[in-house]
C-alpha positions in Angstrom: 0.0 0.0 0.0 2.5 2.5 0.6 4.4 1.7 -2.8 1.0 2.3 -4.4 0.9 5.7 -2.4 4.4 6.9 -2.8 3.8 5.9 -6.7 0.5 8.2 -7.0 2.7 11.4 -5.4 5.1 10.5 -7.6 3.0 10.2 -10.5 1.1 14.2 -9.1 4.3 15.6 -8.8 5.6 14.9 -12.4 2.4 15.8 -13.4 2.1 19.4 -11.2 6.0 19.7 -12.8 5.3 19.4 -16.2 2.0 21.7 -16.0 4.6 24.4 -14.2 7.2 24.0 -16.7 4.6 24.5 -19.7 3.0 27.9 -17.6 6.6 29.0 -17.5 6.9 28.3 -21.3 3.9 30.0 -22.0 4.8 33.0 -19.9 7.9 33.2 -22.0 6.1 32.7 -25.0 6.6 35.8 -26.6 10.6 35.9 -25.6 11.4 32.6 -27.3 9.2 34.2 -30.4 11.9 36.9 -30.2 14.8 34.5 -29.9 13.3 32.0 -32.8 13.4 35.4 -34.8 16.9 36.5 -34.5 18.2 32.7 -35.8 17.8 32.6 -39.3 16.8 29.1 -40.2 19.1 27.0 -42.7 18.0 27.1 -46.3 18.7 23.2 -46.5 18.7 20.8 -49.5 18.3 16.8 -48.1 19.8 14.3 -50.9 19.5 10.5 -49.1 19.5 7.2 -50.6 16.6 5.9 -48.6 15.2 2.1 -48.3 18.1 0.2 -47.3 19.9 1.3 -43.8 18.3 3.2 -41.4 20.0 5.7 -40.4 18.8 7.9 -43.4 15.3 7.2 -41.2 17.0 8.7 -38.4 18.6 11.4 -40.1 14.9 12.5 -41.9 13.2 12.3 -37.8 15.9 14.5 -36.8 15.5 16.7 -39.7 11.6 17.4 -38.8 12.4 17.8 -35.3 14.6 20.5 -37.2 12.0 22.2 -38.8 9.4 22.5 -35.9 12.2 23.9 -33.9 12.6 26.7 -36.6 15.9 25.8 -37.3 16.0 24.1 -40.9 13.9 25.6 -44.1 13.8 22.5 -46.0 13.3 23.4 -49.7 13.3 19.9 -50.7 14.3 16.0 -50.3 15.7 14.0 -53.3 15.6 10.2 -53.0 18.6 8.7 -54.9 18.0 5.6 -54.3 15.6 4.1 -57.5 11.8 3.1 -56.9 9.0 4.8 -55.9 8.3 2.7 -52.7 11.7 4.6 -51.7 10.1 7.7 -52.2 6.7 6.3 -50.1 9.2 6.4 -47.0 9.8 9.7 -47.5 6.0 10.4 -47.9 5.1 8.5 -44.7 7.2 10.5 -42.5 6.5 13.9 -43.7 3.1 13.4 -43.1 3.3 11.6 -40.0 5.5 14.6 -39.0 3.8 17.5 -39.9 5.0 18.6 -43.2 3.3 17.1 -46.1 3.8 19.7 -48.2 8.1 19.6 -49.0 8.6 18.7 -52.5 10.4 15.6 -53.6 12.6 14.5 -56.1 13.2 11.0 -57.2 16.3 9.2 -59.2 15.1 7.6 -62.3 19.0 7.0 -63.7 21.0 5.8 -61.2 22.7 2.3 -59.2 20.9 -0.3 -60.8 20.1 -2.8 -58.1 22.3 -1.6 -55.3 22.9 -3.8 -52.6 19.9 -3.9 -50.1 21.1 -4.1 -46.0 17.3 -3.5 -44.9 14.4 -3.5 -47.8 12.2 -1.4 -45.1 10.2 0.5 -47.8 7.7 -2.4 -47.4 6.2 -0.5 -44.6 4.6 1.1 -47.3 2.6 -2.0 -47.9 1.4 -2.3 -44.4 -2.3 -2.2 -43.2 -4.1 -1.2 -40.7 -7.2 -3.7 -39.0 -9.5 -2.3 -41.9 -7.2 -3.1 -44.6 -6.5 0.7 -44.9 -2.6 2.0 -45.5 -1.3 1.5 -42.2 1.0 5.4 -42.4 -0.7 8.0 -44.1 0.7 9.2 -48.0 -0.6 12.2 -50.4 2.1 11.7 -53.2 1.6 10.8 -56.5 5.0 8.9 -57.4 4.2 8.9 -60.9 4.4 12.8 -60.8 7.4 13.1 -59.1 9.9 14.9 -61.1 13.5 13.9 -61.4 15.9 14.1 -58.7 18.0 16.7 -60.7 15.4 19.1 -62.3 14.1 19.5 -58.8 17.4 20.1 -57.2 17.4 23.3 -60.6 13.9 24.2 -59.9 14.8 24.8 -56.1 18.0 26.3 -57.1 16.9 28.7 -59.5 14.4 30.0 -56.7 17.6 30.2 -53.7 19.3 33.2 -53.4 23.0 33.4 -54.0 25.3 31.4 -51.5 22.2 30.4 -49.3 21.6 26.4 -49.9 23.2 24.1 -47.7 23.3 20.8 -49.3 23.3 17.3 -46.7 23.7 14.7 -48.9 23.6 11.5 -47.4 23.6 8.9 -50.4 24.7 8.4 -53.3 25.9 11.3 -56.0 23.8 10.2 -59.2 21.4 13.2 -58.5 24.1 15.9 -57.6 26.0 14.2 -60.8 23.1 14.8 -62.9 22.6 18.2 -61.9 26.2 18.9 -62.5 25.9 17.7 -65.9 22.7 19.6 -67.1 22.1 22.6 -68.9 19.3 25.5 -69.2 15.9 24.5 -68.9 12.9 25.8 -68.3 13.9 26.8 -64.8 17.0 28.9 -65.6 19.5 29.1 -68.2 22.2 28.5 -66.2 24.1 25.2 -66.3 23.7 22.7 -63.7 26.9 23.4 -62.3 26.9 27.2 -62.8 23.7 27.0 -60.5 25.2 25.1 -58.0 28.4 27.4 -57.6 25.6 30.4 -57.3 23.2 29.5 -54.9 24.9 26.8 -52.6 27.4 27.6 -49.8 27.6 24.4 -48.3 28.0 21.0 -48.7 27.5 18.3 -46.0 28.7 14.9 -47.1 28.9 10.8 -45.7 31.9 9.9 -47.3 35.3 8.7 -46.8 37.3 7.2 -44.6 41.0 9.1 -43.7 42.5 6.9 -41.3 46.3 6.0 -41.5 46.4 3.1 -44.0 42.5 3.1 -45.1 41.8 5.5 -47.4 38.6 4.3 -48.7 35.9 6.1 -50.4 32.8 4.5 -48.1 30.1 2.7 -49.3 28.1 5.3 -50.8 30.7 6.3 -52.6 31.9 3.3 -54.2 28.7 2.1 -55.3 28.1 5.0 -57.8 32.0 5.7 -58.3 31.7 6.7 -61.6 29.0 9.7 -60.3 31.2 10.4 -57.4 34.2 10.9 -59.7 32.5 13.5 -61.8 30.9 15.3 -58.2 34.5 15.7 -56.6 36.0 16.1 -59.5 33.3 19.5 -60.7 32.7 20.8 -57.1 32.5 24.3 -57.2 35.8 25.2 -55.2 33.9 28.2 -53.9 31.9 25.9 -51.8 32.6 24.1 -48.4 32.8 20.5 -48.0 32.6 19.0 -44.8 33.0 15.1 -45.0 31.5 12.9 -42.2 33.6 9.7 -42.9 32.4 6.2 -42.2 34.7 5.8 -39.2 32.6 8.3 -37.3 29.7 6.6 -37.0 30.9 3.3 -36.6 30.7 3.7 -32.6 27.7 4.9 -32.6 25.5 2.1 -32.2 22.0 2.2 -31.7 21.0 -1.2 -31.0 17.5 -2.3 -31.9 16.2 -3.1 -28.7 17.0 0.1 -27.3 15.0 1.8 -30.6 12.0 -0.6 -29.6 12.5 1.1 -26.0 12.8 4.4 -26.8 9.6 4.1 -28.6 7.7 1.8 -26.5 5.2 4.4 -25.4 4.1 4.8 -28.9 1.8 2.0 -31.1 2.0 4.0 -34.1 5.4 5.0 -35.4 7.1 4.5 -38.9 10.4 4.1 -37.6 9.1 1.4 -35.0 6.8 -0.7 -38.1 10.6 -0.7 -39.7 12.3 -2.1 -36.6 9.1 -4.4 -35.9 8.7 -5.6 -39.6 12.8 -6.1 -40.6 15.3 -7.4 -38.9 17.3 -4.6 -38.3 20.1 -6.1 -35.8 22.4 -5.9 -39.4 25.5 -3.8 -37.9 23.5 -1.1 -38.3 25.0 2.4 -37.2 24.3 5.9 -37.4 26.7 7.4 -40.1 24.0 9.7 -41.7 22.8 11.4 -38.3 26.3 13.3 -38.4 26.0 15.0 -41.4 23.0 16.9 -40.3 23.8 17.7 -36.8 26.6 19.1 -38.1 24.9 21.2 -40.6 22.5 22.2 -38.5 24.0 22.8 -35.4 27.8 24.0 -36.3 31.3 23.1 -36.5 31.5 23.0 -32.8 29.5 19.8 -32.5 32.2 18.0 -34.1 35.8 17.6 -34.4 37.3 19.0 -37.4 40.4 18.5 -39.7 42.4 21.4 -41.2 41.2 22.9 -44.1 42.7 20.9 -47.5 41.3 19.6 -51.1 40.1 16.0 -51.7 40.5 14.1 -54.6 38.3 11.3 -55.7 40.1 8.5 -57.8 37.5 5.6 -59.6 38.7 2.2 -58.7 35.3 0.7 -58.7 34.5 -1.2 -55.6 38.0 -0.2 -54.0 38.1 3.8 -54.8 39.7 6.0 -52.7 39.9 9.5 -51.3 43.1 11.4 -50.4 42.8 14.5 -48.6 45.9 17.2 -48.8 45.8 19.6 -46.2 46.1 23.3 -47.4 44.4 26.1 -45.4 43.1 27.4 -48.8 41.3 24.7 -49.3 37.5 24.0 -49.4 37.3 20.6 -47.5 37.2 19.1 -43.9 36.3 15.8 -42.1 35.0 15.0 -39.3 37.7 13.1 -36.9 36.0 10.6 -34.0 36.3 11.9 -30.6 37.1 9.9 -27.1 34.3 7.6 -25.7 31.9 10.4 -24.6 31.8 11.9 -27.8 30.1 9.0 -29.6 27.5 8.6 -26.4 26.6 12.2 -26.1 25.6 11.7 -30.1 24.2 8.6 -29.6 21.8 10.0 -26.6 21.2 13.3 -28.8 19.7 10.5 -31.6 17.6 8.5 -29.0 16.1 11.9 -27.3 14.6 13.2 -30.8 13.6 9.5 -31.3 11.6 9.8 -27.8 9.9 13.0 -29.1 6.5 11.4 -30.7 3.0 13.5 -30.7 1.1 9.6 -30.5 1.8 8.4 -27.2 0.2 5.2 -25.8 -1.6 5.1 -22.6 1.2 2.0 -22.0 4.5 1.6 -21.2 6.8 -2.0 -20.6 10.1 -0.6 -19.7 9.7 1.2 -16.4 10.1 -1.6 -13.6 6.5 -1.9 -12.2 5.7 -3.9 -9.0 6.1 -7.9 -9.0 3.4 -9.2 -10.5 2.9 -13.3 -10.7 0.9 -15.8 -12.4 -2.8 -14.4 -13.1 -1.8 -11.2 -12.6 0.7 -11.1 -14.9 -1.2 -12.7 -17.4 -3.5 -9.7 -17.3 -0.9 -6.5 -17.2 0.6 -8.4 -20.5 -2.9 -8.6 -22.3 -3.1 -4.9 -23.3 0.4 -4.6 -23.7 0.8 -7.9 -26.5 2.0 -5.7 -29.5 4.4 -3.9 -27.5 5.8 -7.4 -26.1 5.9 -8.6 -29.3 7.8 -5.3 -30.9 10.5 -5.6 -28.1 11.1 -9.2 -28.9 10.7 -8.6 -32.7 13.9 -6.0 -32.8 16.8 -8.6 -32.0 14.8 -11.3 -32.5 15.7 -12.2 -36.2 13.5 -14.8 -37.8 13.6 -16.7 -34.4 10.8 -17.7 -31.9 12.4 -18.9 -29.1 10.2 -19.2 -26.1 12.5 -18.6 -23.7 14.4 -15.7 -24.6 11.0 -14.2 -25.3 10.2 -14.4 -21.8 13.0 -11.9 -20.8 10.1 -9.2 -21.8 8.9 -9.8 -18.3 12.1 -9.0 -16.3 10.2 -5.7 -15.8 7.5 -7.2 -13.4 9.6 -9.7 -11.9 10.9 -12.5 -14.0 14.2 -13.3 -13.0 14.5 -17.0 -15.4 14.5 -18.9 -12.2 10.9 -18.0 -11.5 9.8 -19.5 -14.7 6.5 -21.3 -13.6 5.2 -18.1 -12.8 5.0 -16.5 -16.5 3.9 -19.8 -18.4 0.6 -18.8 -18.9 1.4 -14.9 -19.6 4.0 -16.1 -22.0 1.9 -18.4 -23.8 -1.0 -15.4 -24.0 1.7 -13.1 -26.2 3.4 -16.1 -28.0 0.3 -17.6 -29.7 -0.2 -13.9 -30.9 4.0 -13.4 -31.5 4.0 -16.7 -33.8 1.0 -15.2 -36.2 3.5 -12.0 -36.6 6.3 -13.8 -37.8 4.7 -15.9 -40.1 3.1 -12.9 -41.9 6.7 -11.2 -41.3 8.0 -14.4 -43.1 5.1 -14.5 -45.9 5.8 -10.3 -46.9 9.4 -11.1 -46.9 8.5 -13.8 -49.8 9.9 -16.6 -47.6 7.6 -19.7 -47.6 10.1 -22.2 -45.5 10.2 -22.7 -41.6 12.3 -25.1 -39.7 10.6 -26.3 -36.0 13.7 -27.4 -33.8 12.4 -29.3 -31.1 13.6 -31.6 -28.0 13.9 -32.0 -24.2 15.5 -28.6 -22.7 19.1 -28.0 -22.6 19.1 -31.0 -25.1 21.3 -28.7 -27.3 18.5 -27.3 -29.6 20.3 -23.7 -29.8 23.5 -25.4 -30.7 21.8 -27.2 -33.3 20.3 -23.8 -34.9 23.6 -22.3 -35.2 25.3 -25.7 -36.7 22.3 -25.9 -39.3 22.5 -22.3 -40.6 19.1 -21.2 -40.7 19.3 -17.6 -41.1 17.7 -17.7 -44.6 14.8 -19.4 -43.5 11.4 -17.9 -43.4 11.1 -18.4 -39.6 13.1 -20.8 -37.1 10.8 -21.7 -34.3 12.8 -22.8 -31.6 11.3 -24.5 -28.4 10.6 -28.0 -26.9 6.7 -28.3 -27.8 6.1 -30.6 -25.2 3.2 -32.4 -24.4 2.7 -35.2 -26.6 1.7 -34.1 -30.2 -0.8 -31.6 -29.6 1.4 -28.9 -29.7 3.6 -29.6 -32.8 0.8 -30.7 -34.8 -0.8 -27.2 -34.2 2.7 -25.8 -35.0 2.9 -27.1 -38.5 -1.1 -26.3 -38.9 -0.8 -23.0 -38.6 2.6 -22.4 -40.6 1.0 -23.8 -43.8 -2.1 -22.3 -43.5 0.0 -18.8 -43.8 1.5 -20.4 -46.6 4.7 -21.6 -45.4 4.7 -25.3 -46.4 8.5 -25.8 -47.0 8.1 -27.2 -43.3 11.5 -29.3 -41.7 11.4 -30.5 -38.4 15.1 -31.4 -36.3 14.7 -33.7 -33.8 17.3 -32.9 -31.3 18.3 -35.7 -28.8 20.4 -35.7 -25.7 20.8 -38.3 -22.8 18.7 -37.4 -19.9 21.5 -37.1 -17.8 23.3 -34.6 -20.2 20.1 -32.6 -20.1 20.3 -31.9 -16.5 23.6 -31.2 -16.1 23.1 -28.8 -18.9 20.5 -27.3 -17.3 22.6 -27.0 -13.8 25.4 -25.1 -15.4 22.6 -22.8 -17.1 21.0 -22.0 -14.6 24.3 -21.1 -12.1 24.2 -18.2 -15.2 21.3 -17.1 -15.7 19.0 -18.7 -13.2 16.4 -21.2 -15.6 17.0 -24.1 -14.1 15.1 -27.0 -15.5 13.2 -29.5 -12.7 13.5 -32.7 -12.4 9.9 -34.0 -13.0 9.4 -31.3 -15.8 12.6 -32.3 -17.4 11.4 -36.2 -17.2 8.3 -35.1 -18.6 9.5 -33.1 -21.5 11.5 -36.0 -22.4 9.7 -38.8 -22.1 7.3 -36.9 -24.6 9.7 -36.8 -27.7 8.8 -41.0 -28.0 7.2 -41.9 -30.6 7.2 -38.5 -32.3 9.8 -39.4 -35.5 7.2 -42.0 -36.3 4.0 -40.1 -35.6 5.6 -37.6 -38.4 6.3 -39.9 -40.8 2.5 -41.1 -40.6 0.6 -37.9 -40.1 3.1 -35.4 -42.4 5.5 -37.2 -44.9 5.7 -33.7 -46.7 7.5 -32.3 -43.5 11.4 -32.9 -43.6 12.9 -35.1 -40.9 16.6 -34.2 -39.9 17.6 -36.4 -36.9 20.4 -34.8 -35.0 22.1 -36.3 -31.9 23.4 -33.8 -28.9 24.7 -37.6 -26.7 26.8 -36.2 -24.2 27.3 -32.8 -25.3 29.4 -34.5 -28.9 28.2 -30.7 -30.6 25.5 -31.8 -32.9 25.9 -34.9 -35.3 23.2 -35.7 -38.1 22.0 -39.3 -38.1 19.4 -41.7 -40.1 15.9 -41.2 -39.4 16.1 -45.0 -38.8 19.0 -44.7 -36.6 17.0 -41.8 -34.6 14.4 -44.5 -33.8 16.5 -46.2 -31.4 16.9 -43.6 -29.7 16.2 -44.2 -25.9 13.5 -42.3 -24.2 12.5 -44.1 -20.9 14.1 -42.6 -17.5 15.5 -45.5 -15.4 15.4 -45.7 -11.3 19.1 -44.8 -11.6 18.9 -42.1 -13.9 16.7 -40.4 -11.7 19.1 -41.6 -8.8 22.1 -40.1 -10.5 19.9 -36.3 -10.9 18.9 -36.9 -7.6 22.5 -37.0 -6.1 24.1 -34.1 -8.7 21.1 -32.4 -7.1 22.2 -32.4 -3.7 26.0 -32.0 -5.0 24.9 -28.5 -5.9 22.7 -27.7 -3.0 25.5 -28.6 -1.0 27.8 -26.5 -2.7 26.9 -23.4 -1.5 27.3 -21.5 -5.1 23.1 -20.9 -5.5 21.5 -17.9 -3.4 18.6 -18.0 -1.7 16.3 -17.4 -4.7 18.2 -20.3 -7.1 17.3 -23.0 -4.5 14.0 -23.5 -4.9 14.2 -22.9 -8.9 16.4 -26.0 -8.7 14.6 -28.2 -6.7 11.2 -27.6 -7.3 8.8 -30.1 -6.3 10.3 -33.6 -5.5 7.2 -35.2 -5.2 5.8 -34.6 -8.3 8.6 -36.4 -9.8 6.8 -39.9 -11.0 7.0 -43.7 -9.4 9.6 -42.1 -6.8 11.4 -45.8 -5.6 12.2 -45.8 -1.9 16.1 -44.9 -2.0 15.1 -41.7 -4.4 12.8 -41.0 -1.5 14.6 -40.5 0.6 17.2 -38.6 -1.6 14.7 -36.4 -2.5 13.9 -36.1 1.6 17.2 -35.1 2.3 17.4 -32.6 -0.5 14.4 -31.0 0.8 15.7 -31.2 4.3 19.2 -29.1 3.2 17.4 -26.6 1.5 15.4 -25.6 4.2 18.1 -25.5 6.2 19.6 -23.2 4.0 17.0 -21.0 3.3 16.4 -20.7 6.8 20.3 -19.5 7.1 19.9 -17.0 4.2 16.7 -15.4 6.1 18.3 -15.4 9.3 
């Protein structure tokens, strides 16, 4: 009662501070009006190849963040990237931020079938519960004009030395522009227009460390483009390079996007993280460009001035930078530790900023909640269970690590009875998700790993490769056939019906000890009976696929005393041996009580070990009274740690 209490005057007082801190705002209303008015916004110019690594996303969030704050005038955004999906991205977020109305330019002419790390632009394909576009779009892509003639029609408007350029992709579109002539917008050249109107350049590219002097990606995969961009560039105008090294230690791992935006159900940069698997080696290059341009030279740490040259070697082109102080070019250089957090956290604030809150949340620790209880504080927060699992996740449904999204109220792995039923509630709904994830990635295969626990199914994943697959469902299905059955159901009525099933085996005794040394580490510890019962229910269940599903692939693999994984016959799986014998339970019994008596579990480990004795099956008299004794000691021992 009083954690309840002290939460609700908690809960007042952040409530009473943010109505005092907007009156305060409000009372300064007309001050900040004057301040807004003395900071001339910058006249900006966004060229991004969007619809492959997310960053860009990140980079266009900022950007609008950028714009409401009066800082940024964005004239335009040109996609270089080809395909009008790639130019839906762009669509969804400027309406989903406020500002449908910037024009946008697409590439028509430029990398033919550049290598993809994330094809996210299938969020544009994504519906809401009424078949509806999920993300709201008022572009016709057929309209859009090229990349270049916008880039002249914006230029032609711009006064002289006023555009600042971020360009964040590739350099088809600036190429193009450099190589056009007078149209109907001006009769200046391309490049003549250029060397007018823009002052600025902000560009991702390069890499000037001692030994590497690499172009970066974006560079290399439209060399040829580059090479004429460097090789034109207006010597009148700055460039300031942010090169690949920068961002490398800037991670923003996916589970800590799904956090940031877990108060939110509708977000495009959370349907990307939720839909792809974005756990790719994904950093944020692209964010750096923009800060920079946006918020100064003092944000970052600069070379000396010099000129950079771009020579064409294809795949392996390079950039050398001479320093001169007359020249037009700079790069960013990485800074110490704090440096790349201080960005990192600048990224994930503006990714907290979001005018479609939820009414729930899944991060914040809440009170321990058990059983029933937690079975109904996951119910209205399914989707946002599932999105936190879904952003490391892969294509694999693992039970167990899925139950980690509980930690929050309570879990701890050693308390793993109490969240079965909770678990199961959000994993029925989880496995629908992935399938469809599977089906829209155009994947129509699925592989069901299944065994006792700790029989060595995760080393079995790894070993068989399976990261191609449409979805790897990882987990011991027990209880007879019920459960697999309705496993391989629904995956082929979503369409998947390239279905294999490994049968991992392990001796019983291999099992438990496995499960002993897991759970010293992370506290699932695997019970006796429950082990026993898990299995004894993998008899039988080679030959009741055969019968009942001959389409499904069969691959036998044998974990025997830990011997790393080794394929056998489906015949040779047959003999495998599932009954538990008096002194195999005899043998658990005693390792048991080895460990008890070690002294290496605390007081919450004991009874995660132990579990209940009794319910262990046709208990002979000796076990008994092992299983007496074990009780007896931890008891004891409990008693100690509460005393």
């Amino acid at each position: 009662m009083k954690r309840i209490t002290l939460t609700i005057i908690l809960c007042l007082c952040a409530v009473i501070g943010m109505q005092a801190q907007h009156a305060d705002c409000q009372g300064k209303h007309a001050d900040c009006q004057h301040q807004q008015k003395r900071v001339q916004p910058i006249q900006m110019i966004l060229d991004s190849d969007f619809g492959s690594s997310t960053d860009d996303l990140f980079a266009l969030m900022m950007l609008h963040h950028y714009i409401d704050d009066g800082l940024v005038d964005l004239k335009g955004i040109i996609v270089d990237r080809e395909g009008e999906k790639n130019a839906g991205i762009v669509d969804i977020f400027d309406n989903y931020y406020g500002h449908p109305d910037i024009p946008v330019g697409l590439e028509r002419n430029g990398v033919k079938n550049p290598r993809c790390f994330i094809p996210y632009n299938g969020i544009c394909d994504l519906k809401d519960a009424q078949g509806a576009p999920l993300f709201k779009r008022t572009l016709d892509y057929k309209k859009l004009p090229d990349g270049y003639k916008l880039y002249r029609k914006l230029l032609s408007k711009a006064e002289d030395n006023s555009i600042v350029v971020v360009a964040i992709g590739f350099a088809t579109t600036l190429s193009q522009l450099f190589e056009s002539g007078g149209d109907e917008y001006s009769s200046l050249s391309g490049l003549e227009l250029f060397k007018q109107k823009v002052k600025a350049v902000y560009i991702q590219s390069g890499r000037f460390e001692a030994g590497d002097s690499l172009s970066g990606y974006n560079m290399r995969a439209a060399s040829k483009q580059s090479a004429i961009f460097y090789s034109k560039l207006p010597e009148k105008v700055d460039l300031i390079m942010s090169p690949s090294n920068v961002g490398d230690r800037m991670n923003y791992l996916p589970q800590d996007v799904v956090a940031d935006l877990s108060y939110t159900d509708w977000n495009p940069i959370k349907a990307v993280y939720t839909n792809y698997t974005c756990d790719t080696g994904q950093r944020m290059w692209d964010t750096n460009c923009l800060v920079n341009a946006v918020l100064g030279d003092n944000e970052y740490h600069l070379s000396p001035r010099g000129w950079v040259t771009f020579v064409d070697k294809g795949e392996m082109s390079e950039m050398l930078f001479k320093p001169d102080p007359n020249g037009n070019a700079r790069y960013q250089m990485p800074g110490d530790s704090y440096f790349f957090v201080e960005k990192l956290m600048d990224i994930r604030r503006h990714n907290r900023i979001n005018k479609y809150p939820s009414r729930y949340t899944i991060e914040a620790p809440q009170p321990t909640l058990l059983n029933a209880e937690a079975t109904e504080w996951a119910k209205p927060r399914t989707q946002l269970l599932i999105d936190k699992y879904l952003a490391t996740a892969g294509n694999k449904l693992d039970p167990d690590e899925f139950r980690t999204v509980f930690q929050p109220i309570g879990y701890y792995g050693g308390n793993i009875t109490a969240y079965r039923d909770a678990e199961k509630t959000v994993v029925d709904e989880l496995y629908n998700v992935m399938l469809d994830r599977a089906v829209r990635a155009g994947k129509n295969t699925m592989t069901i790993i299944t065994g006792a626990p700790a029989s060595g199914k995760s080393t079995v994943a790894r070993k068989l490769n399976l990261k191609n697959e449409g979805l790897v469902y990882d987990a011991a299905l027990s209880g007879g056939t019920d459960r697999l059955e309705q496993t391989i159901q629904r995956a082929k009525a979503k369409g998947l019906d390239k279905i294999t099933v490994a049968v991992v085996y392990n001796d019983i005794l291999t099992c438990f000890k496995n499960s002993i040394n897991r759970g010293k580490n992370s506290n699932r510890f695997c019970t006796i009976d429950y082990l026993m019962q898990s299995f004894e229910d993998s008899k039988g269940k080679i030959e009741w696929l055969q019968k009942t599903h001959p389409e499904v692939t069969i691959i036998p693999v044998s974990c025997e005393g830990n011997n790393g994984g080794v394929k056998v016959t489906v015949d040779q799986a047959k003999n495998w041996t599932y009954d538990v014998t008096e002194e195999e339970v005899n043998q658990m019994l005693s390792t048991e009580l080895e460990v008890v008596n070690s002294g290496e579990l605390w007081e919450q480990q004991l009874p995660s070990l132990v579990g209940d004795l009794s319910a262990i099956p046709n208990l002979s008299a000796r076990n008994k009274r092992l299983a007496d004794e074990i009780n007896t000691r931890v008891a004891e021992l409990l008693h100690n740690y509460r005393n």
